[in-house]
N, C-alpha and C positions, 0 to 999 in steps of 0.2 A: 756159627760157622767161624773159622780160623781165619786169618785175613791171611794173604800170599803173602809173602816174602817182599813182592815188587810192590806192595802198598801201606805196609805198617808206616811210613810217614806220614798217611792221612790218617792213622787211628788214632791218634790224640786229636787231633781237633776236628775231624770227621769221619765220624766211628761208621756210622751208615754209609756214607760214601765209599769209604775202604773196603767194606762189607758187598758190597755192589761192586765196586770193581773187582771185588778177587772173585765171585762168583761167576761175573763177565768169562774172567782168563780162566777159570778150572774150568767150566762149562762149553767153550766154544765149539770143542768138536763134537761135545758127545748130544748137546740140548743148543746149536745156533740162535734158535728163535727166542732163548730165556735168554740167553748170552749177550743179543743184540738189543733185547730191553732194560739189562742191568747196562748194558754200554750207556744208552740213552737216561738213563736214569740218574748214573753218574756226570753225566755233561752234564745234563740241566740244572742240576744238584752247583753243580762248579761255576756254571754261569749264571746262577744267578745269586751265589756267592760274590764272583764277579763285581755285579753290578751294584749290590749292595756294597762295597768295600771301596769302589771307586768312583764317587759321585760325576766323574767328569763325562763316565759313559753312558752315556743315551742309550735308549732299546730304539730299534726301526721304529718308523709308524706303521703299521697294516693298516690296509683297506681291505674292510670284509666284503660279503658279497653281496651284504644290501647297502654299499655306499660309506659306513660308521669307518673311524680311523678309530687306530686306538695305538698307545705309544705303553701299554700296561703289557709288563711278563707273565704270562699265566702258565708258570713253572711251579707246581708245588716244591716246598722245601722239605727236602728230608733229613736235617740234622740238625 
């Protein structure tokens, strides 16, 4: 797939991401529901980019719903 216009600044250093967001923006009207999981796919992608890059930020802690906290991203990385 061709990456849009509005994202070849992530194709050198995040060719799947760029890839996922131009899919997001050609797709919205015609397929929403693919559209809104490349959306999702590229955040998590970013943020936990993010967190790896800026040691100063912390993730939330969750509390699950048997009690267990946990302060772990569980974002697969895609690039």
């Amino acid at each position: 797939m061709d990456t849009s216009p509005n994202f070849t600044f992530l194709s050198q250093e995040f060719p799947l991401v760029a890839e996922s967001a131009s899919f997001a923006g050609q797709h919205v009207k015609g397929d929403p529901r693919a559209a809104c999981f490349h959306v999702r796919r590229t955040m998590e992608c970013l943020v936990k980019w993010l967190f790896r890059l800026d040691i100063k930020l912390k993730p939330l802690r969750v509390q699950n719903s048997n009690g267990d906290t946990s302060s772990k991203i569980a974002i697969e990385v895609y690039y």
